[in-house]
C-alpha positions in Angstrom: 0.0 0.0 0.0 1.4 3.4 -0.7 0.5 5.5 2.5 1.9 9.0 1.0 -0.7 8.9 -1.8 -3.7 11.5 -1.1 -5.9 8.7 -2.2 -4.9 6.2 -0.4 -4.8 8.3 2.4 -8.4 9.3 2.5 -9.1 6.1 1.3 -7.9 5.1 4.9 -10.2 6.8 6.5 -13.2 5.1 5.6 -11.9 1.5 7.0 -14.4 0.6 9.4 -14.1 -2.3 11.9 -16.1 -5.0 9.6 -15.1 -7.1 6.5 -17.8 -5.3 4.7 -16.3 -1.7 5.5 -12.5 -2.5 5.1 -12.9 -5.1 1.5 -13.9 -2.0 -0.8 -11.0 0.3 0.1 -8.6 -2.8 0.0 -9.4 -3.9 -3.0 -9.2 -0.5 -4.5 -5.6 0.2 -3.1 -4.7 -3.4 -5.0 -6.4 -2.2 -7.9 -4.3 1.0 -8.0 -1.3 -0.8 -7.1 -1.1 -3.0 -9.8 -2.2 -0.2 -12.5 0.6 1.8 -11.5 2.6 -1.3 -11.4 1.5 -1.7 -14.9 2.4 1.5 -15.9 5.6 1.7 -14.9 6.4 -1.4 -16.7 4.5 0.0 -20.6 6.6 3.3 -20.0 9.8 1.6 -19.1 9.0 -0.8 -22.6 8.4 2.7 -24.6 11.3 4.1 -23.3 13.4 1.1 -25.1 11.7 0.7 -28.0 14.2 2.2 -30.2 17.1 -0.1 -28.6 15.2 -2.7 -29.9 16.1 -5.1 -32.7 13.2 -6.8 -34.8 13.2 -10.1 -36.6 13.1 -8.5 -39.9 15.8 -6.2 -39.2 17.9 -9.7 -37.6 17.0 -12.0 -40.8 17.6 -9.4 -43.3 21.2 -8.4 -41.5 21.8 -11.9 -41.2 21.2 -12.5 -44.9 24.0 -9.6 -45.2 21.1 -7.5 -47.1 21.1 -5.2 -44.0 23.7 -2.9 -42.6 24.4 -2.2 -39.3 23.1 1.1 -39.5 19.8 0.2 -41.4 20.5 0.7 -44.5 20.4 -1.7 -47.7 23.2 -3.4 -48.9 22.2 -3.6 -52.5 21.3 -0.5 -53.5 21.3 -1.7 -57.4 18.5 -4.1 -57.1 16.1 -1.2 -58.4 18.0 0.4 -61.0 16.2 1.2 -64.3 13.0 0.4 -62.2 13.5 -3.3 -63.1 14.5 -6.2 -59.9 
């Protein structure tokens, strides 16, 4: 539970002494727990996305028609508009 949250915080407040007054605010903290949880995780997967290397990019530097950099490797395949 994160305690320095506003939310939670007043959250808190309304725990009664009964299962059926302390559940609801439980079960909310969880639920905001494990959204923030999965938020951190999607922004921290954004923030690498461009450190990332796809299949296509690995098969097609693998098949040496790739540079490192990106860029093809046979740039005459197209000339005169005919492959």
């Amino acid at each position: 539970m994160v305690a320095s949250d506003p939310l939670s915080l007043d959250m808190m407040s309304y725990i009664g002494s009964t299962p059926k007054c302390t559940a609801p605010p439980q079960v909310r903290l969880g639920e905001k727990e494990a959204l923030d949880s999965t938020l951190r995780f999607f922004e921290d997967r954004a923030s690498r996305l461009s450190d990332l290397e796809y299949y296509q990019e690995r098969r097609l530097k693998g098949l040496g028609l790739m540079d490192d950099n990106g860029g093809s490797t046979y740039d005459d395949f197209f000339k005169d508009g005919v492959a």
